[in-house]
BAKOLGU-668981 format. One line per 3 residues: their letters; for each residue x, y, z of C-alpha. Coordinates in steps of 0.02 Angstrom, whole numbers. Last residue first. Layout:
<recs>
a	X Y Z; ...
</recs>
This chain:
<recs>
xxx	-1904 -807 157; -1882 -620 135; -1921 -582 -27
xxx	-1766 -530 -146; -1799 -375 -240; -1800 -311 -425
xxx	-1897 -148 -423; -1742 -48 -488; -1616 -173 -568
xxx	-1530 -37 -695; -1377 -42 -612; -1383 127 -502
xxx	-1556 64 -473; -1516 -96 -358; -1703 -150 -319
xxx	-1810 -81 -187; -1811 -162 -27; -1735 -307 4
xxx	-1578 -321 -108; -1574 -113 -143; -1597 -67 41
xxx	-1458 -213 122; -1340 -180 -3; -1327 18 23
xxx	-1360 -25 214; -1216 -143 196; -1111 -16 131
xxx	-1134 116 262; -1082 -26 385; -933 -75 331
xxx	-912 100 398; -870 -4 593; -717 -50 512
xxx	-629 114 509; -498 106 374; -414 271 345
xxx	-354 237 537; -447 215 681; -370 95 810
xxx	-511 -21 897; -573 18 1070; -615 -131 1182
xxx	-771 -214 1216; -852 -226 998; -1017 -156 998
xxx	-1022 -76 824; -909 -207 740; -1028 -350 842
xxx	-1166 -268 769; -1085 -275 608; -1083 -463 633
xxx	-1263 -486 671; -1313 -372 501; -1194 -469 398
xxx	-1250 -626 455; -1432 -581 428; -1377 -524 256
xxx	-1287 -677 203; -1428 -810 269; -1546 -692 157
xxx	-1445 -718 18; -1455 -910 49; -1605 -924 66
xxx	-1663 -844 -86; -1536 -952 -185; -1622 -1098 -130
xxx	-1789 -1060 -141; -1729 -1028 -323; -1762 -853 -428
xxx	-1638 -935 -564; -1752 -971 -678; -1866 -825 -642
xxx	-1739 -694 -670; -1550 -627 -723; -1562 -529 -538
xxx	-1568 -683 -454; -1383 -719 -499; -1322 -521 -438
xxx	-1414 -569 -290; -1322 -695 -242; -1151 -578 -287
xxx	-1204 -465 -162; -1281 -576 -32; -1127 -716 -53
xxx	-1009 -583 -26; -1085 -502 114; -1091 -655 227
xxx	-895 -677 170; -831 -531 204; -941 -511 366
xxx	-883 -692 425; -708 -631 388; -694 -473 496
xxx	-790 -537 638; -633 -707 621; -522 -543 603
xxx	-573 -438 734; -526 -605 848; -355 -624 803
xxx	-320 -433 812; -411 -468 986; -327 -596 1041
xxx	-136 -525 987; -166 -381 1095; -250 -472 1247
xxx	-99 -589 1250; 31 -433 1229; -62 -351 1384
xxx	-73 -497 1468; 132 -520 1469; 156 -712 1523
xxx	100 -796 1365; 102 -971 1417; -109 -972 1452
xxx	-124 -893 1288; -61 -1017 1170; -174 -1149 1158
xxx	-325 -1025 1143; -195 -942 999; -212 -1097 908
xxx	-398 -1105 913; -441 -922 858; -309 -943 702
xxx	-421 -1103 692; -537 -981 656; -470 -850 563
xxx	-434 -1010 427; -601 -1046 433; -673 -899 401
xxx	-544 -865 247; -595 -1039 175; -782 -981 193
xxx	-764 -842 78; -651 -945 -54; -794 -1071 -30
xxx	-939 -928 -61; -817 -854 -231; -845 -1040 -299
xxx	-1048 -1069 -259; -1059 -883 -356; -948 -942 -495
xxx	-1041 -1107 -508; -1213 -1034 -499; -1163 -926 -614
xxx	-1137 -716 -634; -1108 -657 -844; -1242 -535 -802
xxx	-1206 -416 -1007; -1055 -345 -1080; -956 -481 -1143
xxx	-778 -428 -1098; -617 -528 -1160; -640 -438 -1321
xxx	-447 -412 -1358; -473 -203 -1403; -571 -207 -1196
xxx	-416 -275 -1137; -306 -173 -1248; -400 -25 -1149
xxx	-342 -59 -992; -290 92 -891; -402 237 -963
xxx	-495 154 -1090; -561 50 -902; -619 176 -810
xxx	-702 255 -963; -796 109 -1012; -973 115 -962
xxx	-987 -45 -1046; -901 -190 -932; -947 -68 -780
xxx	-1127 -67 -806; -1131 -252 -819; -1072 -289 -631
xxx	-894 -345 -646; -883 -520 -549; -916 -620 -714
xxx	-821 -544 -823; -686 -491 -719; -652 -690 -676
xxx	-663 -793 -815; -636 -681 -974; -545 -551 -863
xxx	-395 -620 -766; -406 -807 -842; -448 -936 -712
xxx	-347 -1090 -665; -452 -1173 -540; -405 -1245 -356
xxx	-563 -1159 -253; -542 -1221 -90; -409 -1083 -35
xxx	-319 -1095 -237; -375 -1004 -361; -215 -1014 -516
xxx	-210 -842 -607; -210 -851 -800; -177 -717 -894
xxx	4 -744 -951; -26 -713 -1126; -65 -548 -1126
xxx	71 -491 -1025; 28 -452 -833; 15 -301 -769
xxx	-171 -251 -798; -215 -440 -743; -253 -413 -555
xxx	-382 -274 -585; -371 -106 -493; -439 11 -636
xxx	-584 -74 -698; -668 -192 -582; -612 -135 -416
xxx	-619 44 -476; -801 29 -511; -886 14 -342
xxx	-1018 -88 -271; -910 -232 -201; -819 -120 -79
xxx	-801 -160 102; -681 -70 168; -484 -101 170
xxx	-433 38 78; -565 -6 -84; -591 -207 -27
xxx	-623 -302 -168; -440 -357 -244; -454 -470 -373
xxx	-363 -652 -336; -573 -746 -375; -613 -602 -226
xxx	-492 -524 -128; -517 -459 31; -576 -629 112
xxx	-464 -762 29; -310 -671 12; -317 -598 170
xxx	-340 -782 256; -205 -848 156; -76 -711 209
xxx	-139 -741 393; -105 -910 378; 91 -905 427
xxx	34 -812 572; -95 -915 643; 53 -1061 634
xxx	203 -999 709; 78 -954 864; 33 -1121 913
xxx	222 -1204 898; 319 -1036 971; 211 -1038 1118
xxx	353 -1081 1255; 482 -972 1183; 393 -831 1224
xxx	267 -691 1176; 374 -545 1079; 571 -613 1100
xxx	509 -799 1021; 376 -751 904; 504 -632 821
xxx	635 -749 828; 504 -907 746; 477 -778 613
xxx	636 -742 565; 687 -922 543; 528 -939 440
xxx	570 -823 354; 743 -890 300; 886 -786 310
xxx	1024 -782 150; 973 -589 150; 1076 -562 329
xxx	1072 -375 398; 933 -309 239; 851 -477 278
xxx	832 -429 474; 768 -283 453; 643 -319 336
xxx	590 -457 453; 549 -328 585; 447 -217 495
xxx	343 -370 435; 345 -450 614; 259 -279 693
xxx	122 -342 596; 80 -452 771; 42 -279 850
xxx	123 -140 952; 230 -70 808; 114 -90 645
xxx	33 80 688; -154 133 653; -210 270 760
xxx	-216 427 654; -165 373 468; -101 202 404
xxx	84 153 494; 234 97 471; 275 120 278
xxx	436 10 244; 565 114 147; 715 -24 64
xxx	910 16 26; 1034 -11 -101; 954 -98 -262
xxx	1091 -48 -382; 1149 -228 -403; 974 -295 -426
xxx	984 -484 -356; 907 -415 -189; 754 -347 -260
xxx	698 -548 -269; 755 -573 -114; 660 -426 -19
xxx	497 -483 -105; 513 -677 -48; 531 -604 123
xxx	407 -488 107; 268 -623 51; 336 -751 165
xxx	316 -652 308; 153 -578 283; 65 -564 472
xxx	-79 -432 453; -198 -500 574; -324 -373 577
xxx	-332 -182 646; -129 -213 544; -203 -88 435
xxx	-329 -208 380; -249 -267 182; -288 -124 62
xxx	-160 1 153; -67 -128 268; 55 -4 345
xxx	207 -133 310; 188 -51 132; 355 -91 43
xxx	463 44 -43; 617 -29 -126; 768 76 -143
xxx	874 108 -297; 1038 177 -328; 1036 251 -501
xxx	1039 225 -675; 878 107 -675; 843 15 -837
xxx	896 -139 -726; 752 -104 -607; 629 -107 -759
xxx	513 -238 -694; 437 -207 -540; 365 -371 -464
xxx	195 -438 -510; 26 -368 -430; -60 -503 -324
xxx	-40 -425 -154; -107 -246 -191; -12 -112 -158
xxx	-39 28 -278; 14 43 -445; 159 -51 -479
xxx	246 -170 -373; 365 -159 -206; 374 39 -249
xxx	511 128 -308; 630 258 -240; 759 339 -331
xxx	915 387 -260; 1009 538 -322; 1190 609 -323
xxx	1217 565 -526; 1129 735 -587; 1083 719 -778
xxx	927 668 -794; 891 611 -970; 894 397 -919
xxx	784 407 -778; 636 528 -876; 623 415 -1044
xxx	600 255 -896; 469 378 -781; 385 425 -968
xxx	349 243 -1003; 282 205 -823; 155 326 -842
xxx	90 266 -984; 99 84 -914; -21 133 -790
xxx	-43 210 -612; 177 225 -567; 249 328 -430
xxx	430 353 -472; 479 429 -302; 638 536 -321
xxx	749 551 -160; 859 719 -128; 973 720 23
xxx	1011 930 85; 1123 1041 69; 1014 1186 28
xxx	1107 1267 -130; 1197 1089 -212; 1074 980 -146
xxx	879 1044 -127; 910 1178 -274; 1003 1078 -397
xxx	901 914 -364; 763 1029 -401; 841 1092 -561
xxx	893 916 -617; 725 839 -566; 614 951 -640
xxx	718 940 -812; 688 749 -788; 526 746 -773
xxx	500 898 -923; 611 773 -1055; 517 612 -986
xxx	336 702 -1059; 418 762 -1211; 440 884 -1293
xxx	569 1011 -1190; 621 1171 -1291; 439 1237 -1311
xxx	390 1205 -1135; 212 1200 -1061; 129 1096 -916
xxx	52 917 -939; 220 824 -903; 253 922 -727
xxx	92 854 -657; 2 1012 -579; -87 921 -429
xxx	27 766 -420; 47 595 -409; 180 579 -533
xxx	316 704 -485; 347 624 -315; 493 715 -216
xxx	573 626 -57; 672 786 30; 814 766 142
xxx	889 817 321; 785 918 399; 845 993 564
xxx	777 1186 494; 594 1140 467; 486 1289 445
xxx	646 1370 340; 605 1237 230; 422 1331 167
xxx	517 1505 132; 666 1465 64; 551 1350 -41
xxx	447 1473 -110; 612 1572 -153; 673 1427 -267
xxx	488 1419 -346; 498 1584 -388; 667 1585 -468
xxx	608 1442 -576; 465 1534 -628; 579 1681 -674
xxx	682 1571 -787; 528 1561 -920; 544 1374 -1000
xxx	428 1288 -886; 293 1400 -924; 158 1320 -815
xxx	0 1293 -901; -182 1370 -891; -352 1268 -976
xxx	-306 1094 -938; -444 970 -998; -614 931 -881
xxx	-570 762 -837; -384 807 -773; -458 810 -587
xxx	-523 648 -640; -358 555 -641; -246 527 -775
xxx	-233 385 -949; -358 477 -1061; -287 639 -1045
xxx	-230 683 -1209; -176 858 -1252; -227 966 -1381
xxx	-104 1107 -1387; -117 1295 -1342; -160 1279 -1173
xxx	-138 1473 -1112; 11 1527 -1013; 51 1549 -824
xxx	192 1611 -749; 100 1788 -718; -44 1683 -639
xxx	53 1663 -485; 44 1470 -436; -68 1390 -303
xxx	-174 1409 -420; -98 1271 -536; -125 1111 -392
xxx	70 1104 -332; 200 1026 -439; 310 951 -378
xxx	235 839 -225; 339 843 -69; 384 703 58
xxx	492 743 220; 657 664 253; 749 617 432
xxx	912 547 412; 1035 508 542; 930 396 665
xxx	1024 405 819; 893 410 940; 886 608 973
xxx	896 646 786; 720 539 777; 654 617 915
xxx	703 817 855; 651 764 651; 469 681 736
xxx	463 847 840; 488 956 698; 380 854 590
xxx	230 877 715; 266 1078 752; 250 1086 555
xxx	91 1000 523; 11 1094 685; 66 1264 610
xxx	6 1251 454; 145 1327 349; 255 1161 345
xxx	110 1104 220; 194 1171 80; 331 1026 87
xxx	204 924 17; 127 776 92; 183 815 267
xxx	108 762 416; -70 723 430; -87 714 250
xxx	69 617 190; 230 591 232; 369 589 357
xxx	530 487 307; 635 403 436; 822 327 391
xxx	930 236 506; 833 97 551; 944 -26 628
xxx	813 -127 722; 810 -56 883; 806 107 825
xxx	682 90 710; 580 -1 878; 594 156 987
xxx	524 284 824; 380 175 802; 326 212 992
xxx	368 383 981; 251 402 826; 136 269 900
xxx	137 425 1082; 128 568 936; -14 520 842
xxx	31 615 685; 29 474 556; 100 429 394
xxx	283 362 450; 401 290 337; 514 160 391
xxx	700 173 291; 873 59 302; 977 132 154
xxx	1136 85 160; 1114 -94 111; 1230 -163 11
xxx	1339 -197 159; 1294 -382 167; 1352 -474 313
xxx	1345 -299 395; 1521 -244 478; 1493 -208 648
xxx	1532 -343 734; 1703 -361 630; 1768 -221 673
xxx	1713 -250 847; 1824 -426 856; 1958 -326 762
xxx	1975 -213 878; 1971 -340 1011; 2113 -403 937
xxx	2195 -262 935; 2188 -234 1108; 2219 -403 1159
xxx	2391 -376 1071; 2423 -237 1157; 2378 -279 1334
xxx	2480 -430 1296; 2645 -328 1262; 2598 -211 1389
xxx	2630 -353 1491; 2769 -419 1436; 2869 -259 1431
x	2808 -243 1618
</recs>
């Protein structure tokens, strides 16, 4: 009996040891294992909620319009009973931390006016958005205590809506009162008010409320960006994490990698947009392995990098759980469990447990070329020209304020073009300059306020800088995206027959197949716009040619948003709904061939119908 109990024992402890082991991480680093959901659509919610669970998650934040972009928007009730049941289902499966978003501060009326003080100093507000255009009239006295007390009691009031809660994300950037334009005798500077927010709020949320506190250093420009570094290194709490996006600004796929993580005096975690904002909302093939994964390992070198916060989802239907972007969530996942993972080792497990060993060599492919194919058809020359996913070649943002080169050094301006292309263009003497349309290379407000050492350098000449060789170059980058969706097409065809769930086979076909429609209308609207844009500098370049071949782009437009229209089975709506690539084209489709484009000073300039 001795003997036995002897063994019993000893297999005891080492089976302790065996579990000890299992569940220690091969990196530990990583505490911080976030998705962030946007929507309310409960059943994705629930959905999304299943798969964080499978894959670690232990950390759900709930943001933006639909569910909580400021902690004020607990009192509508339909807002509030949505975060309460996210908080309950999340609890239920094991996820320990459920955070809501808030914005500090609030737009001023929302305010009593008794904390409120005249402007009395001229402010600049070049480098903010246009609710700033008209100056600032009324400031918050950030030095009068009674404000403060206010703001606690607000609170009270708004988190006793959500009582589970376990944390707050707060973005002081991005906001309708931003904390740096409000008044303060003893605080000066922009950084000083941050991190004087931060301290008293971190005060209130932690120390009286118990709760997690995450600050979101939302970045637009590099003025911004100086007062978030001032801000990090004056607040005085040590029991926050800040969060901070993949790259600056917004997400788009050929902005460089933060660069001040080491100027960070806190843990850090990286936010990564898995929701596909500018990139199809995973309506498309959304597959970006490589991209994450080189992402994730770069962060990974930071010592206080402890955590990453993958967005899930765009708005109302949209959800990367359920479709081939699922991968992106899941290869996050992975890396924060094993960094030293290759993506394509990830990619080939995903592809296994989702449609089968037995198509791994078809399907590996389409979704290594899905990166390409984005890159070819939403951005244009490596500028991004699709506002939130729609079709946007007509607006100014896309050539002043979202431009490749604003975070890049001026001497590293050149972007290599590969997908046909294979030239070495410079940001904004080669490529801006000739895309831009004229009016927004003079009317140069958008671009004083982010880039205005591009317009001090000259780069810009400010009248139709379009070619024939630009335009025949941005029509191959088009065509190299169709191509690529279509043997995306071809290698799924050799896939489907092994796929033995239909379901998942008629999911993955038709993301595969939205994006060949997708890509044709890209690229038949590209060479229409930017076409005419060339026959708009006159006679000598008013070709047969060229005439056809604008015309070629809006009949191929028009067929394929009749396919987007009349497409069999119901696509997701999200903040991109394809079928309003439509409202565009008519705006092309009028000014091209039937009266001149007279926003741009080309009224009674038409093409003729060949």
């Amino acid at each position: 009996m001795l003997q036995r109990n002897f063994f019993i024992l000893i297999v005891g402890l080492i089976l302790l040891g065996c579990a000890s082991q299992k569940q220690e991480k091969p990196d530990s680093k990583y505490s911080y294992r976030g998705w962030n959901i946007l929507s309310n659509h409960r059943e994705n919610g629930l959905k999304t909620l299943d798969a964080a669970a499978k894959y670690g998650i232990n950390h759900i934040e709930l943001s933006h319009y639909q569910l909580c972009h400021d902690l004020k928007d607990l009192k509508n009730e339909k807002k509030r009973n949505d975060v309460n049941f996210f908080i309950e289902e999340a609890h239920k499966r094991g996820i320990e931390d459920v955070f809501v978003w808030d914005h500090a501060f609030y737009h001023l009326d929302y305010y009593p006016d008794r904390f409120k003080v005249e402007s009395d100093q001229e402010q600049d507000l070049t480098h903010h958005t246009k609710h700033f255009e008209g100056g600032i009239n009324k400031q918050l006295d950030l030095d009068n205590p009674e404000f403060w007390e206010w703001v606690y009691q607000d609170y009270d009031t708004l988190l006793s809506y959500a009582p589970e809660l376990d944390g707050v994300v707060l973005t002081f950037i991005e906001t309708g009162s931003y904390v740096l334009y409000q008044h303060s005798d003893k605080m000066k500077t922009g950084g000083e008010k941050i991190a004087a927010l931060v301290d008293s709020l971190g005060g209130y949320f932690i120390d009286k409320k118990g709760l997690k506190l995450t600050i979101r250093t939302f970045i637009y420009n590099q003025f911004e960006k100086d007062n978030i570094i001032e801000a990090l290194k004056k607040i005085k709490r040590d029991d926050i994490t800040v969060m901070i996006k993949m790259v600056p600004h917004d997400w788009f796929m050929t902005y460089p990698y933060q660069d001040y993580l080491a100027d960070i005096p806190f843990p850090v975690v990286i936010e990564y947009d898995c929701g596909m904002e500018y990139a199809g909302e995973n309506v498309i093939l959304n597959t970006f392995p490589e991209y994450f994964a080189d992402a994730f390992k770069y962060y990974h070198q930071f010592e206080n990098v402890t955590g990453f916060c993958a967005r899930s989802d765009r708005f109302e239907e949209t959800a990367a759980v359920g479709t081939p972007g699922e991968l992106n969530l899941y290869l996050l996942s992975e890396l924060a469990e094993n960094p030293d993972m290759s993506h394509n080792e990830i990619t080939s497990n995903f592809i296994r447990n989702t449609y089968g060993e037995q198509v791994l060599t078809p399907i590996k492919p389409l979704f290594d070329s899905a990166w390409n194919t984005i890159m070819a058809s939403m951005y244009t020359m490596g500028t991004h020209t699709a506002n939130h996913s729609r079709l946007n070649y007509h607006r100014d943002n896309i050539y002043q304020t979202h431009t490749t080169g604003e975070w890049y050094p001026v001497n590293q301006q050149i972007s290599t073009i590969k997908h046909g292309v294979n030239k070495d263009l410079h940001n904004y003497k080669d490529v801006i300059n000739r895309l831009a349309f004229p009016k927004f290379k003079t009317d140069t407000v958008g671009l004083r306020k982010d880039i205005s050492w591009v317009l001090d350098a000259g780069w810009l000449n400010p009248g139709e800088e379009m070619n024939e060789e630009f335009l025949n170059d941005i029509i191959t980058e088009k065509q190299y995206a169709v191509n690529l969706a279509e043997e995306a097409m071809q290698q799924f065809e050799k896939a489907k027959p092994f796929i033995e769930d239909k379901k998942v086979a008629d999911n993955l076909y038709h993301t595969i197949n939205r994006t060949v429609i997708f890509t044709r209308e890209r690229m038949a609207m590209a060479q229409a716009v930017y076409g005419y844009r060339l026959w708009s500098r006159g006679k000598e370049y008013q070709t047969p040619a060229l005439q056809q071949l604008i015309w070629d782009g809006l009949t191929l437009g028009s067929e394929m948003l009749d396919r987007i229209d009349n497409y069999p089975v119901h696509t997701p709506l999200g903040q991109w709904r394809w079928t309003r690539d439509r409202e565009s084209f008519d705006v092309y489709y009028k000014a091209i061939a039937e009266t001149g484009w007279k926003e741009f000073g080309l009224e009674g300039i038409i093409v003729p119908k060949p």
